[in-house]
C-alpha positions as a Markdown table, in Angstrom:
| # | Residue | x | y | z |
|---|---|---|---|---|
| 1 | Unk | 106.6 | 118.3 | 125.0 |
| 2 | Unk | 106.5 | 115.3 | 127.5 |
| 3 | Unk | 108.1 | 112.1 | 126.0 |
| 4 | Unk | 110.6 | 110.7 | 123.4 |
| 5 | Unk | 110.2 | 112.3 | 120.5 |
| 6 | Unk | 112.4 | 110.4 | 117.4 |
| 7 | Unk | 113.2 | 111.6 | 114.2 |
| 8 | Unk | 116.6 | 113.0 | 112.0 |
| 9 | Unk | 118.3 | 115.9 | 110.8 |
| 10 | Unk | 121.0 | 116.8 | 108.3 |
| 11 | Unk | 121.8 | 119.1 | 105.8 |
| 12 | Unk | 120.8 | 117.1 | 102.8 |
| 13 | Unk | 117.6 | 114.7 | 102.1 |
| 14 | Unk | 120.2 | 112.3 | 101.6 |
| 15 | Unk | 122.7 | 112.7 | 104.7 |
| 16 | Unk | 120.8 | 112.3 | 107.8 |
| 17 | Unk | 121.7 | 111.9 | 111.7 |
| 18 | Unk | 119.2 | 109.6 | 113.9 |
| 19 | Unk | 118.1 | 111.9 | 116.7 |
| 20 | Unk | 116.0 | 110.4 | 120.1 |
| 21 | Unk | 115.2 | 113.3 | 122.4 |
| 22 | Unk | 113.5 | 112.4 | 126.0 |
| 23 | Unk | 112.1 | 115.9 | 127.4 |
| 24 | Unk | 110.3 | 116.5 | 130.2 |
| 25 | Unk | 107.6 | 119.8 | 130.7 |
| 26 | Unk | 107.2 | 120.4 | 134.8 |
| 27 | Unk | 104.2 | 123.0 | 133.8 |
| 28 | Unk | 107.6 | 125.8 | 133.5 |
| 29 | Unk | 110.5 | 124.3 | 132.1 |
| 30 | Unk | 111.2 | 121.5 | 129.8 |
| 31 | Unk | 114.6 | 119.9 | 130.7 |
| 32 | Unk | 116.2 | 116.6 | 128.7 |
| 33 | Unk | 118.5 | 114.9 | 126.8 |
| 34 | Unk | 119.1 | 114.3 | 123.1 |
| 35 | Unk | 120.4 | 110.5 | 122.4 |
| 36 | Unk | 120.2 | 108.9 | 125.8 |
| 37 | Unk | 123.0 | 106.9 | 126.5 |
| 38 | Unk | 126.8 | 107.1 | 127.7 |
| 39 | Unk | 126.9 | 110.4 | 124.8 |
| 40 | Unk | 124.0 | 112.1 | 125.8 |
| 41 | Unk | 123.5 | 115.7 | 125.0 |
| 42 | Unk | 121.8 | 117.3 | 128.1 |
| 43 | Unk | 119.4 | 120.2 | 126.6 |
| 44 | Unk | 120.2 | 123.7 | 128.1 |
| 45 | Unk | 117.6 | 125.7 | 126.9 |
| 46 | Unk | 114.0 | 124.8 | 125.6 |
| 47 | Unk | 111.9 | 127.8 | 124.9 |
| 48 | Unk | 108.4 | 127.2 | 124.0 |
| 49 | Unk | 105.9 | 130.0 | 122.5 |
| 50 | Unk | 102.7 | 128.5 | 122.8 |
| 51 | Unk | 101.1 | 131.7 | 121.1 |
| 52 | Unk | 102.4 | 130.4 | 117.7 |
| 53 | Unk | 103.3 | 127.0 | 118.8 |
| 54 | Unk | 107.3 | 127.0 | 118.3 |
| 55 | Unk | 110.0 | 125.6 | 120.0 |
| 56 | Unk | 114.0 | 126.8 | 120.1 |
| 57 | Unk | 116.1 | 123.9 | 121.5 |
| 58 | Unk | 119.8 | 124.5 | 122.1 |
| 59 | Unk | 122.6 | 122.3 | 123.4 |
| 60 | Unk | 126.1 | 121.8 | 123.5 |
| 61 | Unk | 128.4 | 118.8 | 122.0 |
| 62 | Unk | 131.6 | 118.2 | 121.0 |
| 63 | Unk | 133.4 | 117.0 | 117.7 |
| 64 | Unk | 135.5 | 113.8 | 117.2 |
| 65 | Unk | 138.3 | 116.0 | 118.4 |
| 66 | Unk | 136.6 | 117.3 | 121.3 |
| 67 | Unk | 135.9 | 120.4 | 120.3 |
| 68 | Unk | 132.7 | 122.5 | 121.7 |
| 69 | Unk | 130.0 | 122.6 | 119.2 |
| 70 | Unk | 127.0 | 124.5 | 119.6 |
| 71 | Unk | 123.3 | 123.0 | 118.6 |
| 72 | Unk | 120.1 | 125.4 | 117.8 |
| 73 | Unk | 117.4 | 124.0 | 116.8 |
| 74 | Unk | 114.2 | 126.1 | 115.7 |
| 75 | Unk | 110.8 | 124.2 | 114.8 |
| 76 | Unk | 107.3 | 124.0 | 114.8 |
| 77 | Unk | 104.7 | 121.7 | 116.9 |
| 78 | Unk | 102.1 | 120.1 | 114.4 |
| 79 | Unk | 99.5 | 117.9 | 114.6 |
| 80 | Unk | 99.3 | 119.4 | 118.6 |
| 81 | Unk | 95.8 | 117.4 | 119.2 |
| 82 | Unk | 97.6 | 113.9 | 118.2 |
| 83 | Unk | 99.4 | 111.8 | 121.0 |
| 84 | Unk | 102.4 | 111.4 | 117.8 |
| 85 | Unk | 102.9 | 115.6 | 117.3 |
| 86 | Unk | 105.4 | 116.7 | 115.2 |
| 87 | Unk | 108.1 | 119.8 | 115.3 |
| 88 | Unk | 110.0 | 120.0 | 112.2 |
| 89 | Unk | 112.1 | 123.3 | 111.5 |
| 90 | Unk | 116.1 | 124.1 | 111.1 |
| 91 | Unk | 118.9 | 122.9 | 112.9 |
| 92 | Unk | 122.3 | 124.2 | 112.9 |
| 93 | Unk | 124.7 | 122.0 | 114.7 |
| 94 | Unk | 128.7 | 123.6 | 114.0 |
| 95 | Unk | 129.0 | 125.4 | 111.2 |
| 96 | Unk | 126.5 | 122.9 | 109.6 |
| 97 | Unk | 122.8 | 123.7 | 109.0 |
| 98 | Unk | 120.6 | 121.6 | 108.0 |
| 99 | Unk | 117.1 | 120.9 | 108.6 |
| 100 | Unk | 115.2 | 118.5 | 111.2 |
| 101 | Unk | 112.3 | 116.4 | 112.2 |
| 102 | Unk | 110.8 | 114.9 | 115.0 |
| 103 | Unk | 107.9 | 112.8 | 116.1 |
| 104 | Unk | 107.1 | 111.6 | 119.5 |
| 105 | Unk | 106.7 | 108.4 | 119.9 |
């Protein structure tokens, strides 16, 4: 899970939302951010089954008004043996779902 992972998500093949996620795994945990920069998301909870290899990421932003907005995100690691893996899966961000994709870089 180490690294920056880049990719998009959106819930159409034609509307899409650049995503950069840097993510750290200290052996336990994986903390991170999604979109570094001055509106960074800071990840609260990364759970990783390595039984099935999945991942559930969740966050918390805000809407143009400022509004709380919940993220969950629910994926799948690929190509695990390759230095660029892969987790694509669903992500619901709001009220809007959609579906997401990741590679790290």
């Amino acid at each position: 899970m180490t690294g920056t992972w880049s990719g998009d998500w959106g819930p159409t093949i034609t509307q899409r939302n650049h995503l950069t996620f840097v993510m750290n795994w200290d052996g336990k945990n994986v903390t991170g951010t999604i979109n570094p920069g001055p509106d960074s998301i800071p990840l609260d909870r990364v759970l990783l089954d390595v039984n099935n290899w999945t991942v559930r990421i969740e966050a918390d932003t805000k809407d143009q008004s400022g509004k709380a907005v919940r993220i969950a995100a629910e994926g799948k690691l690929e190509d695990i043996a390759s230095w660029h893996r892969k987790i694509t899966g669903t992500w619901v961000q709001g009220t809007t779902k959609g579906d997401f994709r990741l590679t790290r870089d």
